[in-house]
C-alpha positions in Angstrom: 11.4 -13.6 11.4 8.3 -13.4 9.6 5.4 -14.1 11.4 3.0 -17.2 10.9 -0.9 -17.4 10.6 -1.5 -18.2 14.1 0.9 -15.5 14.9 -0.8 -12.7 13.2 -4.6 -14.1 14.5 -3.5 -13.4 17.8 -1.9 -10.1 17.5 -5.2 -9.9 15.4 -7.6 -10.6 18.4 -5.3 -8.5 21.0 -5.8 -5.6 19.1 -1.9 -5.2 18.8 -2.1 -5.4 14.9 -5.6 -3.8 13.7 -6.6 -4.3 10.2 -9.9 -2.6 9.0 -12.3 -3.7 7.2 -11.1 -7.2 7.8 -12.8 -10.5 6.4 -10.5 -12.8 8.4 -11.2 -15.9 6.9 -10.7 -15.0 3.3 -7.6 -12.8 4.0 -5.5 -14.5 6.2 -2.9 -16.9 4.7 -0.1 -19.3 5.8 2.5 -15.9 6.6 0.4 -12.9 5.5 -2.8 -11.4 5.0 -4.0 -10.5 1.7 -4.9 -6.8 1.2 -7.9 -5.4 -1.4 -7.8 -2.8 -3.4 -9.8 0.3 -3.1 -11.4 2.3 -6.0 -9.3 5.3 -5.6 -6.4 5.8 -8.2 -4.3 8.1 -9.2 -2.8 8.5 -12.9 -0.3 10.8 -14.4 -1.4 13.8 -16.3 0.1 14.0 -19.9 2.5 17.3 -20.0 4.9 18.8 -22.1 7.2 19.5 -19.3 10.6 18.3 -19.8 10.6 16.3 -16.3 9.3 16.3 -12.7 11.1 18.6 -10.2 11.5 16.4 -6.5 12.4 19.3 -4.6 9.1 21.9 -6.1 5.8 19.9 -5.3 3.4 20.6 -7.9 0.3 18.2 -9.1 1.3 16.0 -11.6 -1.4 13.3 -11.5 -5.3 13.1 -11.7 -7.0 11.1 -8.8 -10.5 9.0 -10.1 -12.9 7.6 -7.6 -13.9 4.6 -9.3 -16.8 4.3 -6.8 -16.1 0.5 -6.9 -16.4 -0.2 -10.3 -13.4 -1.4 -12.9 -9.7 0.2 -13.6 -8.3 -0.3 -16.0 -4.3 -0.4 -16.4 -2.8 0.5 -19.7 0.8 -1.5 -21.3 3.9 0.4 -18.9 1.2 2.7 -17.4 2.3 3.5 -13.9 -0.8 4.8 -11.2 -1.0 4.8 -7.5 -3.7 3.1 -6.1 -4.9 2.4 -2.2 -6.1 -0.6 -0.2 -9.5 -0.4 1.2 -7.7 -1.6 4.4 -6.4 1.0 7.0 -3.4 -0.6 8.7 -1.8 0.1 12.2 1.0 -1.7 14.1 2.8 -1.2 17.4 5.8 0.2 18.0 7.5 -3.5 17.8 6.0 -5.0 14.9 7.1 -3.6 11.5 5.7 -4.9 7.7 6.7 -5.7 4.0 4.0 -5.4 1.2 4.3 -7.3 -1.6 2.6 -8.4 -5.2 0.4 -11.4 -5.7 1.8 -14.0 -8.2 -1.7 -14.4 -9.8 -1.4 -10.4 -10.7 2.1 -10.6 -11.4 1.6 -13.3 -14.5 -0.9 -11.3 -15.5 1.9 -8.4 -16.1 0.6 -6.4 -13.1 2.8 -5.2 -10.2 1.0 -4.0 -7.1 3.9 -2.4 -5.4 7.7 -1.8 -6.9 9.8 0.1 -4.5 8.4 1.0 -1.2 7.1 -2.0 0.4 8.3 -1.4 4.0 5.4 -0.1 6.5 7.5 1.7 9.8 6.5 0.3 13.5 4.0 2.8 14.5 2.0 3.3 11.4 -1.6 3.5 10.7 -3.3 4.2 7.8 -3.9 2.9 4.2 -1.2 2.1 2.6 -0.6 3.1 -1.0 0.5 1.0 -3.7 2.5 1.8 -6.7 0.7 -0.4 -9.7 2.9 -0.6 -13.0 1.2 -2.8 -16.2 4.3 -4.4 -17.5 2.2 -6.3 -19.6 1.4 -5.5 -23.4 -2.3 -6.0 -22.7 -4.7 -3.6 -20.8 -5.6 -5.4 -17.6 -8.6 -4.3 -15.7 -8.5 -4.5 -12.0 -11.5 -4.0 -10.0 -11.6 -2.4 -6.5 -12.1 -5.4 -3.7 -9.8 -7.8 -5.5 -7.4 -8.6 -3.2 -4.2 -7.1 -4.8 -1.2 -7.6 -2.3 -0.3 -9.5 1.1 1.2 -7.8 4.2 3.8 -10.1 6.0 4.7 -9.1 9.4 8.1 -9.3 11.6 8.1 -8.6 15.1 11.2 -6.3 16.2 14.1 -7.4 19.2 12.6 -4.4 20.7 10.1 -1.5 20.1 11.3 1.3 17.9 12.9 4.2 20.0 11.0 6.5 18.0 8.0 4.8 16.2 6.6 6.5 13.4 3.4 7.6 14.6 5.4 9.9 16.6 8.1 11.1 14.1 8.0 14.6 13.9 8.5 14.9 9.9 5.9 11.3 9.2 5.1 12.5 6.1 2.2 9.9 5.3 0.9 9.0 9.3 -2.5 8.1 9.2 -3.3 8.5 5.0 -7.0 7.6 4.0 -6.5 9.1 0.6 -4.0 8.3 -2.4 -1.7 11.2 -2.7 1.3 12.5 -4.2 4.9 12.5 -3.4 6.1 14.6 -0.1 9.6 14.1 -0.9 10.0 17.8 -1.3 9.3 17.9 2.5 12.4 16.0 3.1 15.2 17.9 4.6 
């Protein structure tokens, strides 16, 4: 079950759930708490390779520090982007990230395929922003771009991901490329 405001306040004020920076008051909704974005993007590079190789890692993007000032996101332009908060959860409560309606009419998608954050993790989590729009849209860093809803487990994970041997992206503070070549 997902869990409620006063739910998540508590877990909040134990310490169980930590979200930092954290401005409680504007973040925390009804189920979930609103997440902003930070000014660190990455875009893909223009090439004229034939296609991406999953299995040979090789830089394919340009990361911009925005320093806090305005993105903007091109029609069907695809970036990675990363929330200003750093997350972490227990070994009993996993998450789901999500898009924003208000972005979302606006043609912007704040995350498309990998929405579910492991019991264990910490770190910032890293969003994959499409413009399906046929506008530009600028985005600015501290808008709040997604929500985190949180579901509490029957019992903890055997095997949480903060101690997963292969965690690919434990404890992330930067936005980075694909490690699926690390896969085995």
């Amino acid at each position: 079950m997902i869990l409620p405001d006063h739910e998540i306040r508590k877990l909040l004020g134990e310490g169980k759930i930590r979200i930092e920076p954290l401005e409680l008051d504007k973040q925390l909704q009804p189920a979930w708490v609103d997440l902003r974005l930070g000014s660190e993007f990455s875009r893909f590079k223009y090439t004229e390779e034939p296609f991406i190789d999953s299995r040979q890692p090789k830089e394919h993007t340009k990361t911009y520090d925005t320093r806090g000032k305005r993105f903007v996101l091109h029609p069907r332009e695809f970036v990675l982007g990363i929330t200003m908060e750093r997350v972490t959860l227990p070994g009993d409560i996993a998450a789901y990230i999500d898009g924003r309606s208000s972005l979302g009419r606006l043609g912007i998608t704040a995350h498309i395929t990998s929405g579910w954050v492991d019991p264990g993790f910490s770190g910032r989590l890293v969003l994959e922003i499409s413009n399906m729009g046929k506008m530009p849209v600028i985005v600015y860093p501290g808008m709040r771009m997604c929500k985190i809803l949180f579901f509490n487990l029957n019992s903890p994970a055997e095997v949480p991901y903060n101690r997963k041997k292969d965690a690919k992206y434990a404890n992330q503070e930067t936005v980075g490329q694909s490690k699926i070549h690390e896969d085995k």
